[in-house]
Backbone as a ProteinNet text record, in pm:
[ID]
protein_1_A
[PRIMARY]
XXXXXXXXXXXXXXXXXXXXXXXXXXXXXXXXXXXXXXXXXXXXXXXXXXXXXXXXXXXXXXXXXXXXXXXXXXXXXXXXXXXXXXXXX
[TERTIARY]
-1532.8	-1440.1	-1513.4	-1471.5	-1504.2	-1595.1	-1722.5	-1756.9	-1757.7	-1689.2	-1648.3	-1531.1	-1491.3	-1378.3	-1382.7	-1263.2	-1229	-1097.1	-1072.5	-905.6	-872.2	-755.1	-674	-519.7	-512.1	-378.9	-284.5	-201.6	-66.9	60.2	173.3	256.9	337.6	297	323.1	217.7	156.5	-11.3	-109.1	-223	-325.2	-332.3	-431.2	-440.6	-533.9	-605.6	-752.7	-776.5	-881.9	-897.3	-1060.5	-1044.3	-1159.2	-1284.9	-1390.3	-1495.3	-1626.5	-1626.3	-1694.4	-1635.4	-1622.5	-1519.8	-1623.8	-1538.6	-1601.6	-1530.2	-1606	-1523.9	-1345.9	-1342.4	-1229.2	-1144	-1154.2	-1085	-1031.1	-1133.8	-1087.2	-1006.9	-1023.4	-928.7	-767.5	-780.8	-611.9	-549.4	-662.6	-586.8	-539.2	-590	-518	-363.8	-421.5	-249.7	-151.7	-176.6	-85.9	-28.5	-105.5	-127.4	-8.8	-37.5	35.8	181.1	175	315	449.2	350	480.1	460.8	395.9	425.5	478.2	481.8	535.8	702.3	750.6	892.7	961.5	1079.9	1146.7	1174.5	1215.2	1234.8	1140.3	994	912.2	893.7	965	1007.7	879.5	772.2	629	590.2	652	575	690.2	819.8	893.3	1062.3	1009.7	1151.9	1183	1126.8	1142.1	1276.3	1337.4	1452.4	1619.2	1517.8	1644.2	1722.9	1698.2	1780.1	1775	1646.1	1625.4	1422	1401	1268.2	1226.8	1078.8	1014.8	978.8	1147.9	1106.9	1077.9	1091.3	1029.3	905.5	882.1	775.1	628.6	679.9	623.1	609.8	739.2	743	646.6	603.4	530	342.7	370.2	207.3	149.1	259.3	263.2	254.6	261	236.7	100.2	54.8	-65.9	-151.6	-98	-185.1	-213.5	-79.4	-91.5	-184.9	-176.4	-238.9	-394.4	-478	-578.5	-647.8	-539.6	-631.5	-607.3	-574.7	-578.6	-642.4	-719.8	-838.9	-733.8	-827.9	-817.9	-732.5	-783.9	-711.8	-577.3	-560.8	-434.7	-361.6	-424.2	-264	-232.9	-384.4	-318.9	-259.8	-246.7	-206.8	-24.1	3.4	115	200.3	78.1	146.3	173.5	115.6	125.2	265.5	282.2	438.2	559.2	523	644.7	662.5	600.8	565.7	645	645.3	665.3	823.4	840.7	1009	1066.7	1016	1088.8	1129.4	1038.5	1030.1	1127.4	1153.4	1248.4	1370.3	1392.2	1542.1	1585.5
312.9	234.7	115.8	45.2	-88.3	-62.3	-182.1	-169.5	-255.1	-379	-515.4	-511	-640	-677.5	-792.9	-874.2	-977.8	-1081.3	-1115.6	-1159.3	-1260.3	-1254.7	-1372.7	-1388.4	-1522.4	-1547.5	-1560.8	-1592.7	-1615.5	-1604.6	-1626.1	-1668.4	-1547.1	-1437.5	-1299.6	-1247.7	-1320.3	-1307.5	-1279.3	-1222.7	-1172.2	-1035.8	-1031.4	-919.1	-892.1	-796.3	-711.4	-642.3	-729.8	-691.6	-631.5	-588	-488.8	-616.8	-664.4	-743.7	-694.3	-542.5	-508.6	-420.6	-342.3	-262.3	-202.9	-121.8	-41.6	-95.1	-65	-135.5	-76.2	36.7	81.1	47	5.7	-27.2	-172	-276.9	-415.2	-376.7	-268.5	-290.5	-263.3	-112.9	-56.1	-163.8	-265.4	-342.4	-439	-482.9	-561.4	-541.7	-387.8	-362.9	-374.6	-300.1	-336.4	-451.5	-604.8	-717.7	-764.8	-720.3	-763.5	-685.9	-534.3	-469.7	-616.9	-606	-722.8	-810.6	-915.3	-1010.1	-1062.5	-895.9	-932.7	-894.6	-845.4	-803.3	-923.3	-976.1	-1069.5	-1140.4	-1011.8	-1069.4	-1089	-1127.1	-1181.4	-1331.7	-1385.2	-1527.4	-1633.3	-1571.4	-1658.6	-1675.9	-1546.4	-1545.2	-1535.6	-1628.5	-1767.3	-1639.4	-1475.5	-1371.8	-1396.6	-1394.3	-1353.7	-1386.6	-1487.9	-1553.2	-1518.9	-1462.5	-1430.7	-1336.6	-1182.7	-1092.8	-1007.4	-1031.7	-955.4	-954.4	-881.1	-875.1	-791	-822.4	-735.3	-548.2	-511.3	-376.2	-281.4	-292.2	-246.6	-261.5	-380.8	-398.4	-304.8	-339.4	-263.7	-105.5	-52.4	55.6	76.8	38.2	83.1	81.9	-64.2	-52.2	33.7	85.4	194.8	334.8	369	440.6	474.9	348.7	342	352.4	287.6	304.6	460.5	523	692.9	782.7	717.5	832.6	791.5	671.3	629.6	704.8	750	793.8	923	1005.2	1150.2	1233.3	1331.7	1368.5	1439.8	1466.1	1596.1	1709	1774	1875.5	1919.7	1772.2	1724.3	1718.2	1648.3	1617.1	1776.6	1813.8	1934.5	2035.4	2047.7	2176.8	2093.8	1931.3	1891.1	1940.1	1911.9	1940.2	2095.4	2227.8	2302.7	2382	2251.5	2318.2	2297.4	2125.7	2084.5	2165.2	2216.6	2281.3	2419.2	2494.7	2612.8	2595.1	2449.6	2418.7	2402.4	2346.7	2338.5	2467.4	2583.1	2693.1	2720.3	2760	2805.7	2781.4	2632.3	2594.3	2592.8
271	348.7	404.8	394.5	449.1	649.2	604.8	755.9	824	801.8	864.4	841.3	1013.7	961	1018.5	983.1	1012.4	1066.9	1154.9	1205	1127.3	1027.2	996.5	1051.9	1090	1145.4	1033.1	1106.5	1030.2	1112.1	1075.1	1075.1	1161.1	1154.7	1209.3	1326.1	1346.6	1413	1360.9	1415.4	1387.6	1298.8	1172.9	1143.6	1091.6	1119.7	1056.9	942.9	879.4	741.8	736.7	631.3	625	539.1	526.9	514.5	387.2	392.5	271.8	231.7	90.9	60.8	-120.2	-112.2	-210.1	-365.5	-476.9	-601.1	-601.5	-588.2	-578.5	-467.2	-335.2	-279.1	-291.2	-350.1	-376.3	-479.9	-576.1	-755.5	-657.1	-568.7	-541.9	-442.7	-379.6	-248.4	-335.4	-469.1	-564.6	-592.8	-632.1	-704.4	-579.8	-484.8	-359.7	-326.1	-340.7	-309.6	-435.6	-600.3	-660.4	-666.7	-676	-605.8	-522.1	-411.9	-305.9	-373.1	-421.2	-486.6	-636.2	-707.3	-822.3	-751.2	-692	-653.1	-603.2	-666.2	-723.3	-562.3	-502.3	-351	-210.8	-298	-264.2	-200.5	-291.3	-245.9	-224.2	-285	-258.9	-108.8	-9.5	102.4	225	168.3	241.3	267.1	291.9	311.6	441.3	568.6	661	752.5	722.2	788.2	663	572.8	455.5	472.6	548.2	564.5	465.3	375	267.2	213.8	157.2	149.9	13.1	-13.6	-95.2	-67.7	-36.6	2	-70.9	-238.3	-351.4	-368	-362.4	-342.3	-209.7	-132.1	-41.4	-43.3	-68.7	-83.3	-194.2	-324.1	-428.7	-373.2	-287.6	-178.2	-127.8	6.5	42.2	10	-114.1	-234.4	-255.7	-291.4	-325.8	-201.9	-91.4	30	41.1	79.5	100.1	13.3	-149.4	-233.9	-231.2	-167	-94.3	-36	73.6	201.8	217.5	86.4	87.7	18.1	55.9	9.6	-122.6	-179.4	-332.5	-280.5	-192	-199.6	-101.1	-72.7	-26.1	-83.7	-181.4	-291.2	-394.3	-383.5	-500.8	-416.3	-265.9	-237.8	-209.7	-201.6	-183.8	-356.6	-430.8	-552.2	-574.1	-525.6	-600.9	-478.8	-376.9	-309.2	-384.3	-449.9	-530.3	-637.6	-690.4	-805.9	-801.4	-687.5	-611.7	-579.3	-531.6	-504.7	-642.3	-754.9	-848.5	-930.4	-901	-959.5	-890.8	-767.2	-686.9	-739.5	-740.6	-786.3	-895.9
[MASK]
+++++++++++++++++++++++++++++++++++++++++++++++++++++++++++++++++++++++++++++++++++++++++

């Protein structure tokens, strides 16, 4: 995980970014980065007053953010519930 950081402004305020980062975290903060910006209602930045947004987008980020910051045997014991519910039903 990253051990710097750094404040960039904007338009929303201030926000903290991480300054060194591991190969894998620059490749997934990519896909995240391109997620919202390939989603149509991206608008090149310019949603915020539209009443509409890159929430596909985000949502697919967020995705990627979550499956990030969860260890191994997080996900396999999340998987072996779904697994357990599908049997069920």
């Amino acid at each position: 995980m990253g051990s710097g950081f750094a404040l960039t402004g904007g338009p929303r305020g201030r926000t903290r970014v991480g300054t060194a980062s591991t190969a894998d975290e620059v490749a997934l903060s990519s896909l995240q980065i391109r997620a919202i910006r390939l989603d149509p209602l991206y608008q090149g930045g310019d949603y915020y007053d539209t009443g509409s947004g890159p929430f596909e987008g985000l949502s697919l980020a967020r995705g990627i953010g979550h499956f990030t910051y969860r260890t191994s045997e997080e996900l396999i014991s999340d998987l072996a519930v779904t697994i357990r519910r599908v049997k069920i039903l």
